[in-house]
N, C-alpha and C positions, 0 to 999 in steps of 0.2 A: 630364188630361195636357197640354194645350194650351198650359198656360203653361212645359212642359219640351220642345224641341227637340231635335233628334236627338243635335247635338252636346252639348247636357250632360246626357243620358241617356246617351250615351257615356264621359265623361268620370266620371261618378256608377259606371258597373260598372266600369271599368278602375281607379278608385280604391279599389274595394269589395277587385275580386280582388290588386290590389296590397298592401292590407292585412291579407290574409288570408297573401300571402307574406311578408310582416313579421312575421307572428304562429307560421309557422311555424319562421320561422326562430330564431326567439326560442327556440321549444319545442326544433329542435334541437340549436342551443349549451346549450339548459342538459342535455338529455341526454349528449351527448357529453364536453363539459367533466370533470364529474364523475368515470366511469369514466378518463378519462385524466388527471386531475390524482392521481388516489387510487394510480393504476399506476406512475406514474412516481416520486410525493413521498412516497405512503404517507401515512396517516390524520394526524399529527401537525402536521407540515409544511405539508401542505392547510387543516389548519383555521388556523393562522399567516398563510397567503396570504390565507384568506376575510375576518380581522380585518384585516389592511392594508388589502386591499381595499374593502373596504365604507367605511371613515372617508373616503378622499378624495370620494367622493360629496355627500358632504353638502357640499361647496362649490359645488354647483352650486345650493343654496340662495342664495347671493348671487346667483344670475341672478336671484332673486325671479319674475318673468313676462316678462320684458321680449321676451324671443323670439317665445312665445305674441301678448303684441299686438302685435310688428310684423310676426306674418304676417296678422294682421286687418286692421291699417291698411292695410298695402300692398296685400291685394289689392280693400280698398274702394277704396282711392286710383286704384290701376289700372282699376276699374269704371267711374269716373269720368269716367278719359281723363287721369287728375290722374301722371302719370310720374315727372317733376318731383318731387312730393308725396313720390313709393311710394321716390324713393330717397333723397330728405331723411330718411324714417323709418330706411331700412336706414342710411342712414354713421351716422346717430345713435345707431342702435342698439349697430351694431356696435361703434365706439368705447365707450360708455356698458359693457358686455358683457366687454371688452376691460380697461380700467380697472380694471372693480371685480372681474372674478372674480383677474385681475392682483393686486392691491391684495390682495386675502383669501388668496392665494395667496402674497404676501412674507411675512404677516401670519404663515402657517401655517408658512414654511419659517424666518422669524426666529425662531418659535415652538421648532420642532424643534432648532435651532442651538445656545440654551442649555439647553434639556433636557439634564441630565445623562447620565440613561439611556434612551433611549428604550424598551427592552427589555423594561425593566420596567414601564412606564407603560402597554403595553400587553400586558402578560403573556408574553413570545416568551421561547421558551429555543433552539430550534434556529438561526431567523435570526438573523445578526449585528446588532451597536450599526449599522454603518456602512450595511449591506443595508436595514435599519429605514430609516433616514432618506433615502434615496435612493429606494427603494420608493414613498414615501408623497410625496414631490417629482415622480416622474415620475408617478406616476395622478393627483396632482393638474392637472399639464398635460394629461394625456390628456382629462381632464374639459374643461377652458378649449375645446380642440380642438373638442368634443363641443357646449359650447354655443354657440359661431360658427358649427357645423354644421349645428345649428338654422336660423337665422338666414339661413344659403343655400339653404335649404329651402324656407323663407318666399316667400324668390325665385320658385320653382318652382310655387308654391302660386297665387300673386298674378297671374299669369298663365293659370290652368287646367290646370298641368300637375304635380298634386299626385301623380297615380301614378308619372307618369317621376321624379320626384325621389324617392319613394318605393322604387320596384326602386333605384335609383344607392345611397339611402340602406343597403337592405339588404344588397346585394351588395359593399357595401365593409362594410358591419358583416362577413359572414363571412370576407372576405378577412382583415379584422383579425385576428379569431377563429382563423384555420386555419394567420396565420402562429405566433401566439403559441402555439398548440399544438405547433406542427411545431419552434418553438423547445425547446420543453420536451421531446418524445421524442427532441429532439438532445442531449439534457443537459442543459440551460441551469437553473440554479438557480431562486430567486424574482428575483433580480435581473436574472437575463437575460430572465425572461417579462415582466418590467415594463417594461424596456428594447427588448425587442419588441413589445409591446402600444404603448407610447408612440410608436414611430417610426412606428409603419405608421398608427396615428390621424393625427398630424401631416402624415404624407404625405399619405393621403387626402384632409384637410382643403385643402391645399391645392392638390390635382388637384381638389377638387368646386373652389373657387374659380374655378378656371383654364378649368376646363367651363362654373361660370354666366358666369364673361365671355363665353365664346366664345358659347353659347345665347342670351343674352342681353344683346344690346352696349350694352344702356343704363345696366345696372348697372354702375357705377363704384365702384371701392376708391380709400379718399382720406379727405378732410376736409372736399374744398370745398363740401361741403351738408348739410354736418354741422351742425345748432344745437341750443343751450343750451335755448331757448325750447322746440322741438319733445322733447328730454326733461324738460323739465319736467309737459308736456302728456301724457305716455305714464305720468308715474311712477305718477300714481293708479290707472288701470288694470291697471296690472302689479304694484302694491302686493295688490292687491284677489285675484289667482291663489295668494298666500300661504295662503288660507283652507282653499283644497283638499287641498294637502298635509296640513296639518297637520290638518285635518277629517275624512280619509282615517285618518291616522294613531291618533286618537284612536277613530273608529269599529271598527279593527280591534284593536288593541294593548290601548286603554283596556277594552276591554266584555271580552277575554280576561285583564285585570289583575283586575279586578272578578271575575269567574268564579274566577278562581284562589283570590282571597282568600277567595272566601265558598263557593265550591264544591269545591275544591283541584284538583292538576291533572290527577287522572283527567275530572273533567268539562270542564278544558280540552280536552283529549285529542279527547272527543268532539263538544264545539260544533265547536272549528277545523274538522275531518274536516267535519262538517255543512256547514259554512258555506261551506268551499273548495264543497263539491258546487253549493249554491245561487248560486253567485257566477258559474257558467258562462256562466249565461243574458247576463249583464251585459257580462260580455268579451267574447263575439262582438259584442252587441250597440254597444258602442263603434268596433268595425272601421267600420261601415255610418257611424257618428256622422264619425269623422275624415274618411270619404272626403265626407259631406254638407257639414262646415263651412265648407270653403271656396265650394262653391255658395250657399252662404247669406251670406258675407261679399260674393260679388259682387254677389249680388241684393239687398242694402242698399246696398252702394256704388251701384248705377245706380237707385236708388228703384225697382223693379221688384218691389211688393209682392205682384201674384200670384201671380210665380215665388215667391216666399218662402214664401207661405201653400201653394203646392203642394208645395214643399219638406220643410216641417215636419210637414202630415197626415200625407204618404209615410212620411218618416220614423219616425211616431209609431207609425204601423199597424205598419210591419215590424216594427220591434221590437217590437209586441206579439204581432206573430202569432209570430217566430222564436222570440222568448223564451216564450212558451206551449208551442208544441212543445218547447223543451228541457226545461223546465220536467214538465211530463208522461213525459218520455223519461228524466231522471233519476229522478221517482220511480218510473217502472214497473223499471228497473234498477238501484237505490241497493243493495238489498240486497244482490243478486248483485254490485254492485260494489263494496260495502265491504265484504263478508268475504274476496275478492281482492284487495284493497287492499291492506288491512289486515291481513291471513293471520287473519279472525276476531276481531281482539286487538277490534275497538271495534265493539259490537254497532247494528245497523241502529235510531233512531229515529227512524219516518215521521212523528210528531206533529210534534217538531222540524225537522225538515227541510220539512214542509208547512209549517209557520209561517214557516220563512225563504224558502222559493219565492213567497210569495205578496209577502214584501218583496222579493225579487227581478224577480218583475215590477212593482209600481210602480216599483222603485228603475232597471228599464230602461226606464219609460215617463219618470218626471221627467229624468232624464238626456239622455235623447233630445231630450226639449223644451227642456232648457239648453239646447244647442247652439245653436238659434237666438240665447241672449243672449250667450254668451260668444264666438261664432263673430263679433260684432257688434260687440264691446267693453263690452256693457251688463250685467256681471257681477258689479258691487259689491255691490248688497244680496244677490246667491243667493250671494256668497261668504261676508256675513255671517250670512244664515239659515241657509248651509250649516253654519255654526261653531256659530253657536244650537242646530242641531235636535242634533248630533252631542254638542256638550258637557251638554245636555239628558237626551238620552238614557243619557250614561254616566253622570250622578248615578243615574236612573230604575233603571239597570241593581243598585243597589241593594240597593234594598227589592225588586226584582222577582225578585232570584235566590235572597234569603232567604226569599221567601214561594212562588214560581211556582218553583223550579229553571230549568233553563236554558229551559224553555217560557215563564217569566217575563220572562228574556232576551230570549229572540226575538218575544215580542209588545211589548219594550223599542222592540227596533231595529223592528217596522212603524209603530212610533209615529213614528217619523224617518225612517221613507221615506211617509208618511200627510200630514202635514207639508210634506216640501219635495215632493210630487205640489198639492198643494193651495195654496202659495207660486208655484213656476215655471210651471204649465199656464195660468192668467190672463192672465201677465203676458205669455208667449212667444207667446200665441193676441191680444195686444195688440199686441207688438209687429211682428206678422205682418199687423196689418189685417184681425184676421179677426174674426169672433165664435162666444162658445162652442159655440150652439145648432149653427152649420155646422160646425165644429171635431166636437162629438159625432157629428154626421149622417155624415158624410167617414171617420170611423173604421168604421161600421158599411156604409156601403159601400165591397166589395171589385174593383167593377169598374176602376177606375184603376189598383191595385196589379197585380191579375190582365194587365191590357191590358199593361202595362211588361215582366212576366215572360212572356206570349207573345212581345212583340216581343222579347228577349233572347232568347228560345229560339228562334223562327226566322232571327235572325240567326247565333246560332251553327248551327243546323242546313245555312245556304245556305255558312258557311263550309265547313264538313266535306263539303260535297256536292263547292264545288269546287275545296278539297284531294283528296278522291278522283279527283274528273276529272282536275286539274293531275297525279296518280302513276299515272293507269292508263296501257298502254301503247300507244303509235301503232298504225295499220294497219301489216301488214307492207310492207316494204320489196316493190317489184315485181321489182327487181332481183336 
């Protein structure tokens, strides 16, 4: 632990528990949402909203990555002492960001203009021709909003201060959230929720702007350090985060196509169920990831390879140990919790689901080890082997569901998390300056991990002590 100081073992748990409130808040709105959109619009009209909805997203596919590496640049740049550098990346960014999701956004709205009907193009009988295209016009802005918002984020990050931008980022997601609801139980149709969704994004956008100024006075809005050159230098990297997406994509979507066709979709039914259970482990385990990447982007920006190589054990271990324990705790509870779940409809298989736990934790050990490369900007070929192992394994997904049923499947997918554990662990234990042999050694001792979680636990314990002290009450008064 000697290569981690106080303050970014501080800065490591406040970004942990930060993202943990991001995560819940996520689980909130989509609980909440649901029930109040079905009470107010009724089952027809909801599933209308969900198809508008969901299309303007996909235009934030034109951001391509460009967000993702300019919070990596900046905050190596910033490690550096390089300022100058970190906000040459942001106006370039910005602008670049600005242009093209702009640009993709005239694209879609010319689009919509000579569309005859839009109504039917996308199946809607309750909302109107005119509601349609204005719908689909403002969530596409809300989206643009969203990924500038990014981007001021980045800001936050580049500096050490990824959890304070983190709460700011959440705490306007709900405010958006609560006004667009509270629109809706006032009446307000689909058009008036998209028009309240859209304003209060906008707004926020520009009150975070207004706050990173004030935060931080060196970041400037403008042009005057805006260069061509400096995006041309970002484009290959940002090109290179495409991979994921659709790599992601293909692994969930593609391997439940394949099951369908050869299994039908009562055995969809039952992978999906499996697989959401097995995918636990990995989600939390991403929380710890995002709060670590940016201490890993500084510690490459200041050549500070110890800190790095401590960075990356830590991180590798906890995710093994967390994701172990979930891993065990869902299969001692799967059963009990998918005939609850499920009211019984999709019977408990622990074979299945042991075969997907066990791709679940490699798939949170290689991941975890990414971070070092992609936290870094060195994620081009794990973007390519990403796309390799995934479009790999849904050919595999095959012959393995006609011959293994969906057990065939799932020893499909450890083949592809077998794979990219065996691709990224070399490369990220290289680019940390470390070697394997210490790398293994480091994971099997627990005493670093243990030391970190004492000191968190007695730091919290001296807080509550003198929170206690700070509320008990004075000596009496003599008087």
């Amino acid at each position: 632990m000697s290569a981690l100081d106080r303050s970014i073992r501080r800065r490591l748990v406040l970004g942990f528990a930060a993202g943990w409130v991001s995560k819940l808040s996520t689980v909130l709105i989509q609980l909440v949402q649901v029930p109040v959109l079905l009470h107010f619009w009724g089952v027809p009209l909801y599933g209308e909203w969900l198809l508008l909805n969901a299309i303007p997203i996909y235009l934030s596919l034109a951001n391509v990555g460009f967000a993702t590496v300019a919070v990596n640049e900046m905050t190596m740049l910033v490690a550096r002492g390089d300022r100058a550098g970190a906000l040459r990346s942001f106006q370039s960014c910005w602008w670049l960001i600005a242009l093209l999701l702009g640009g993709v956004g005239a694209l879609v709205a010319a689009a919509l203009w000579w569309i005859d009907d839009a109504r039917a193009l996308f199946g809607l009988s309750l909302i109107g021709e005119g509601d349609t295209r204005w719908i689909l016009l403002l969530l596409g802005v809300s989206v643009l909003a969203g990924q500038l918002e990014q981007l001021y984020h980045a800001a936050y990050q580049s500096v050490g201060r990824f959890a304070y931008g983190q709460v700011v980022k959440t705490a306007a997601t709900l405010l958006v959230f609560a006004s667009t609801m509270a629109a809706v139980a006032l009446g307000a149709t689909p058009l008036g929720a998209a028009i309240a969704y859209t304003a209060s994004s906008v707004l926020f956008t520009v009150a975070l702007g207004a706050l990173l100024r004030h935060d931080l006075p060196w970041i400037d809005f403008g042009w005057q350090h805006a260069r061509r050159a400096e995006i041309r230098r970002l484009v290959r990297p940002a090109l290179g985060f495409v991979g994921f997406p659709i790599g992601v994509a293909l692994n969930i979507q593609g391997t439940l196509l394949v099951i369908g066709w050869t299994l039908g979709p009562t055995a969809v039914a039952v992978f999906g169920t499996a697989r959401t259970l097995s995918r636990v482990a990995l989600q939390l385990v991403q929380i710890v990831n995002n709060a670590v990447a940016g201490e890993l982007s500084m510690a490459f920006g200041a050549d500070d390879f110890a800190r790095m190589r401590t960075l990356h054990r830590l991180n590798c271990q906890l995710a093994l140990v967390l994701a172990t324990v979930i891993v065990a705790a869902v299969l001692l509870l799967s059963p009990w919790f998918l005939r609850l779940w499920t009211g019984g409809r999709i019977p408990p298989d622990l074979g299945l689901l042991a075969l997907l736990m066990v791709g679940g934790l490699l798939g949170s050990l290689w991941s975890t080890s990414s971070t070092t490369l992609y936290a870094t900007n060195n994620h081009l070929r794990l973007s390519a082997c990403f796309l390799f192992a995934t479009v790999t394994t849904v050919v595999l997904c095959v012959p393995a569901a006609q011959h293994g049923g969906l057990w065939g499947v799932a020893a499909a997918l450890l083949f592809s998390d077998l794979l990219m554990t065996a691709y990224v662990l070399p490369r990220s234990i290289a680019l940390s300056r470390d070697s394997g042999r210490d790398f293994v050694r480091s994971q099997l001792d627990f005493a670093p991990l243990l030391g970190a979680l004492r000191t968190l636990f007695e730091r919290l314990g001296r807080r509550r002590a003198a929170a206690a002290v700070a509320d008990a009450p004075g000596p009496a008064d003599p008087r």
